[in-house]
DOVEX-889911 format. One record per residue: residue in three letters; x, y, z of N, C-alpha, C in turn. Coordinates in Angstrom, 3 decimals, m for minus. Example, Ala and Ser with C-alpha at 12.3 -4.5 7.8 and 13.67 -1.06 7.14 Angstrom:
BEGIN
SITE   residu       n.c1       n.c2       n.c3      ca.c1      ca.c2      ca.c3       c.c1       c.c2       c.c3
SITE      ALA     13.190     m5.690      7.800     12.300     m4.500      7.800     13.200     m3.300      7.800
SITE      SER     12.850     m2.250      7.080     13.670     m1.060      7.140     12.900      0.030      7.870
//
This chain:
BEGIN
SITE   residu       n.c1       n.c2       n.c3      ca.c1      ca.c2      ca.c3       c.c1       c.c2       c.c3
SITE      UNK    m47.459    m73.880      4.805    m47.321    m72.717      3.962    m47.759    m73.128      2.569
SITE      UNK    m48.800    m71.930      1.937    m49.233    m73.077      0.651    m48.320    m71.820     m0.110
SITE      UNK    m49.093    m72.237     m1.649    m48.255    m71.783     m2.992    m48.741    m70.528     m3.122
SITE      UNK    m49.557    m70.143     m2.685    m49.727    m68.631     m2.439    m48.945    m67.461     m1.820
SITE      UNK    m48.460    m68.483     m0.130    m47.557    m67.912     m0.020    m45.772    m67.635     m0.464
SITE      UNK    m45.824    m68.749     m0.845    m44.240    m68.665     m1.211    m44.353    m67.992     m2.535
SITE      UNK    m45.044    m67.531     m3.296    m45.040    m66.859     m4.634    m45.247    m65.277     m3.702
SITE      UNK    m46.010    m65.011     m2.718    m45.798    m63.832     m2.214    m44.919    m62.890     m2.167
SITE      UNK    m43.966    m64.062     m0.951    m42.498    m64.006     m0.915    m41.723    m63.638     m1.893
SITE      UNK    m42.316    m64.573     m2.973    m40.975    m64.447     m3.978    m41.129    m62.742     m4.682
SITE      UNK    m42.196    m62.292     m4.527    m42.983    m60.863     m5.605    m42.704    m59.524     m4.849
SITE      UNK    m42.902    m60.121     m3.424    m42.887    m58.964     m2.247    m41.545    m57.908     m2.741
SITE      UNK    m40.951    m56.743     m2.787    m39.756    m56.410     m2.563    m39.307    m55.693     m1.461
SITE      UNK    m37.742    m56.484     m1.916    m37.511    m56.351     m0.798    m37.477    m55.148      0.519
SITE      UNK    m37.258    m55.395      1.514    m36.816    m54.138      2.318    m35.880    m53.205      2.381
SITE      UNK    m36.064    m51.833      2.307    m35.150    m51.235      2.116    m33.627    m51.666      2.912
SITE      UNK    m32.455    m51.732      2.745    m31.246    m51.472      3.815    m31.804    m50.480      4.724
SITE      UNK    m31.267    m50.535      6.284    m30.971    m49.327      6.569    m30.179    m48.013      6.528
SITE      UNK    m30.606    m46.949      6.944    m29.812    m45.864      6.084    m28.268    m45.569      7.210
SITE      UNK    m27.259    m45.764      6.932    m26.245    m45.385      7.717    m25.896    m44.175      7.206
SITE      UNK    m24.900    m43.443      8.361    m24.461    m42.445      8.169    m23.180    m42.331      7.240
SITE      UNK    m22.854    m41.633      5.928    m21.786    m41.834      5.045    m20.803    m41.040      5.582
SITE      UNK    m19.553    m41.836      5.304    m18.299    m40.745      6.018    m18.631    m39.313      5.312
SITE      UNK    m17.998    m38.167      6.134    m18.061    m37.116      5.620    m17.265    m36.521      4.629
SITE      UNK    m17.545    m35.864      3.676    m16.989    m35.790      2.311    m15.292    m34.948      2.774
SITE      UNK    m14.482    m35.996      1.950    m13.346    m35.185      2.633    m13.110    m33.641      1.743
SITE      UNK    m12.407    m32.972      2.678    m12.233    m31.055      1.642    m10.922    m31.357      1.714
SITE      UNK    m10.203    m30.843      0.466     m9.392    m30.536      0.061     m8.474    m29.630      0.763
SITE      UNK     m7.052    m29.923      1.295     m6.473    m29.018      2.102     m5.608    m28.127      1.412
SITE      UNK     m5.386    m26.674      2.363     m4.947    m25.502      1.116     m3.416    m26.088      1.535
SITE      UNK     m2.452    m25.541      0.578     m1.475    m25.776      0.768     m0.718    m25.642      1.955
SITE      UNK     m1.028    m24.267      2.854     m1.062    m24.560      4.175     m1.010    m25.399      5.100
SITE      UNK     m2.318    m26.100      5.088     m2.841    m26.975      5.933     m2.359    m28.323      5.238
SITE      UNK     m2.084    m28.444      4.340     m1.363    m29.479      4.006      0.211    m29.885      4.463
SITE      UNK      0.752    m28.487      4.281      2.561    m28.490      4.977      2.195    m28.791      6.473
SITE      UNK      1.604    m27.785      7.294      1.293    m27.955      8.611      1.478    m29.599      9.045
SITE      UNK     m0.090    m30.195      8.194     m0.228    m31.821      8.279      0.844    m32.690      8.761
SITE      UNK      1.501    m31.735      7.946      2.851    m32.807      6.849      4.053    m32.699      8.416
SITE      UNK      3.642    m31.502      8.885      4.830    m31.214      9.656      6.037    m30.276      9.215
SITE      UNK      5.661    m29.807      8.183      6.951    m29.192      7.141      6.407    m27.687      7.173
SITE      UNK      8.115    m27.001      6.880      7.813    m25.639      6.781      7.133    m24.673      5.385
SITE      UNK      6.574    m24.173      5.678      5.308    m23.687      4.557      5.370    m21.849      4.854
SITE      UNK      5.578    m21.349      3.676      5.286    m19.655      3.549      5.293    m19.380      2.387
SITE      UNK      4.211    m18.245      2.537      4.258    m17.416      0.864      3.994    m15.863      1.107
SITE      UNK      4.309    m15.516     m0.087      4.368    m13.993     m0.484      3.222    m13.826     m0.546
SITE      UNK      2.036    m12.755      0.129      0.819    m12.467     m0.140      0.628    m11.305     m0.869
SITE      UNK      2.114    m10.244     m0.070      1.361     m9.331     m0.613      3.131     m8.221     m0.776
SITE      UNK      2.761     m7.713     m1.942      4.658     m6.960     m2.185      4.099     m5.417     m2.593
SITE      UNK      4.687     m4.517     m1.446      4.716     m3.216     m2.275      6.419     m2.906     m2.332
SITE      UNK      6.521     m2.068     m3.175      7.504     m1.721     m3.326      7.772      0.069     m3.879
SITE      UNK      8.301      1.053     m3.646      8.103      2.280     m4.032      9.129      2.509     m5.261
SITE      UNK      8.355      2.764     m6.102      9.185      3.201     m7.518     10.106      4.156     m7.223
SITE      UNK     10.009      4.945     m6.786     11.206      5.951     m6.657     12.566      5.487     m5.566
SITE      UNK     12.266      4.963     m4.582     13.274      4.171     m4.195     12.875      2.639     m3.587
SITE      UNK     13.387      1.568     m4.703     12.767      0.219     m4.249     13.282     m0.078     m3.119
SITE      UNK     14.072      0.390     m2.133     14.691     m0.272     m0.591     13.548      0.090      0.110
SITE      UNK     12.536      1.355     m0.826     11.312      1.166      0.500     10.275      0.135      0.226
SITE      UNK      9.936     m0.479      1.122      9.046     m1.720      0.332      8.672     m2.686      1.660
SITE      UNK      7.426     m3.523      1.603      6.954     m4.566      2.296      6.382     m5.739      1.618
SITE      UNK      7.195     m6.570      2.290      6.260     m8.068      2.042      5.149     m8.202      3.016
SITE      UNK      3.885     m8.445      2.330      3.426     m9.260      3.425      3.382    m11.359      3.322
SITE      UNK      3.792    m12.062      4.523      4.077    m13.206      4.853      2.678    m13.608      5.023
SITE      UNK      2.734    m14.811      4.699      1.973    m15.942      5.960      2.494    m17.218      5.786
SITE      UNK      2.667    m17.733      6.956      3.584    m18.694      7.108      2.927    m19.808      8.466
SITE      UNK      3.541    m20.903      8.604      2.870    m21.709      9.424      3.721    m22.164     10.459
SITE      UNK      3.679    m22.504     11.723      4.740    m22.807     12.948      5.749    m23.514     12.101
SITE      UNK      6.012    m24.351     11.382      6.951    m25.165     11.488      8.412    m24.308     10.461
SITE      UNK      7.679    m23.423      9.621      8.459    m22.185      9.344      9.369    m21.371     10.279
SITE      UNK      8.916    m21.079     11.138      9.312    m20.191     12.598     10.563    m21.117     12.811
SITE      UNK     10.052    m22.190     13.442     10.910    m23.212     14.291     11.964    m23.656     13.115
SITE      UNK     11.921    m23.653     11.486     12.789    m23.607     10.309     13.975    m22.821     10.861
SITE      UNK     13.554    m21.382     10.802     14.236    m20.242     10.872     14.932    m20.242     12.450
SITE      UNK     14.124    m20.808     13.395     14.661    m20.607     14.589     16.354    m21.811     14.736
SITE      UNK     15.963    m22.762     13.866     17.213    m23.673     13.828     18.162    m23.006     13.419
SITE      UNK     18.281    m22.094     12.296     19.343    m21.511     11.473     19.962    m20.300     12.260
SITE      UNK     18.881    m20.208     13.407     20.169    m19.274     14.223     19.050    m17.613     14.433
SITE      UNK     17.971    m17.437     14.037     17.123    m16.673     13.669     16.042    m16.917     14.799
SITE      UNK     16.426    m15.300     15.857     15.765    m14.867     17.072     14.695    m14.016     17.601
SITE      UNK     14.203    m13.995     18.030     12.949    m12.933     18.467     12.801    m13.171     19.710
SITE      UNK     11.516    m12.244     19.741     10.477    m12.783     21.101      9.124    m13.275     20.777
SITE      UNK      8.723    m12.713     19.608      7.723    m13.396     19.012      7.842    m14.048     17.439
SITE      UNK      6.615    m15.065     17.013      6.981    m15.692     15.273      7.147    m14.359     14.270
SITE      UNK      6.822    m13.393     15.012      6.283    m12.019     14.123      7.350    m11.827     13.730
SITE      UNK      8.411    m11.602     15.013      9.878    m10.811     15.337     10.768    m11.769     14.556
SITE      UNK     10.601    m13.195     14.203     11.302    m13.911     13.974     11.492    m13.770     12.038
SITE      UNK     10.012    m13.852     12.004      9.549    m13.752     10.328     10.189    m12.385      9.941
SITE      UNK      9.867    m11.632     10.829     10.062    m10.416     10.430     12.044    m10.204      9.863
SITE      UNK     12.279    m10.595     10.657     14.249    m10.584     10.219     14.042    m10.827      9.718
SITE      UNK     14.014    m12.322      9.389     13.797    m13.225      8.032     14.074    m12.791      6.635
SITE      UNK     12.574    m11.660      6.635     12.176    m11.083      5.312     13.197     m9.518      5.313
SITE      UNK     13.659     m9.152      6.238     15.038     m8.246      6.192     16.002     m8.504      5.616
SITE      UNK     16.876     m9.301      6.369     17.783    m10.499      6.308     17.863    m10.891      4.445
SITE      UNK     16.888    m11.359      4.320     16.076    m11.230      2.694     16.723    m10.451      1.688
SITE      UNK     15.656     m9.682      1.780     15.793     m8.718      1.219     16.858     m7.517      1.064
SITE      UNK     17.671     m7.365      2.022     18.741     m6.708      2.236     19.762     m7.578      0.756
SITE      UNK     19.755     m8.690      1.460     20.153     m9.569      0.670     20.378     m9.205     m0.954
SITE      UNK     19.121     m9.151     m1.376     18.435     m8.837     m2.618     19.541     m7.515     m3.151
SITE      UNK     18.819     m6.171     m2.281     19.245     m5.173     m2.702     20.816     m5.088     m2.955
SITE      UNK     21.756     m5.265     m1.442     23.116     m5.151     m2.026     24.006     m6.677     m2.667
SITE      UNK     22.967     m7.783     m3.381     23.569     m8.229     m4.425     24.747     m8.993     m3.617
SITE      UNK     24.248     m9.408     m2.367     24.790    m10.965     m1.184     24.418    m12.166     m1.985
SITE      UNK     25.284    m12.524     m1.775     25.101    m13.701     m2.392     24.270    m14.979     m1.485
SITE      UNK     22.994    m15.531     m2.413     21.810    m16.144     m1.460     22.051    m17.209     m1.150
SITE      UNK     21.071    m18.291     m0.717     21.323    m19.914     m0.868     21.314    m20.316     m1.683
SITE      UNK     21.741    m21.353     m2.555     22.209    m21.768     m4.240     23.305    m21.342     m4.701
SITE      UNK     23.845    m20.057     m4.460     25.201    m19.675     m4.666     24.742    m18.670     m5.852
SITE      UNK     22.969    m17.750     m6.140     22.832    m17.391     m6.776     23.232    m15.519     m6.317
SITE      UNK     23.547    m15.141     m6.893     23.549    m13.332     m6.850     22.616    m12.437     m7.501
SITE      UNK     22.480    m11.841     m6.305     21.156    m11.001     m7.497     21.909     m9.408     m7.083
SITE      UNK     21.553     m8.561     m8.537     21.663     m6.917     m8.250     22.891     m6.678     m8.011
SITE      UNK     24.372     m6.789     m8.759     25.440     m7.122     m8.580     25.565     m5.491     m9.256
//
């Protein structure tokens, strides 16, 4: 090998790496999918009407994730479906609310 070549060598550059595949970019989980993950019970208020002229008429709308259900199903809270189950729930609730029962915390509302 003369001095031609090893100065070649030394000038040549190098070869690219090959290209591997990069893990895929992780996404951000909604709070949802994060409780779910987690195993823990997860719900929120999406959506509240309520009628000005008499507030006992009124709807929540829920969304909530299995481990919510199975929450509520420990405490004694029955159905036939998560619907039937959620659905007391937010009765149960709210009833609550209106005639001023006293909640979890030992707080009172509408006395």
């Amino acid at each position: 090998m003369g001095i031609f070549d090893k100065l070649g060598k030394a000038i040549r550059k190098p070869k690219p790496a090959p290209k591997t595949e990069s893990a895929p970019k992780k996404t951000k989980l909604s709070p949802k999918e994060q409780a779910t993950k987690d195993e823990e019970p997860w719900f929120t208020i999406v959506d509240v009407e309520i009628d000005k002229d008499n507030p006992r008429n009124g709807a929540f709308e829920l969304d909530w994730n299995e481990h919510f259900v199975e929450m509520l199903r420990t405490h004694g809270l029955t159905g036939q479906t998560n619907e039937e189950i959620v659905e007391y729930d937010e009765e149960v609730f709210a009833e609550s609310i209106v005639q001023g029962k006293e909640i979890e915390g030992g707080r009172r509302e509408y006395e």
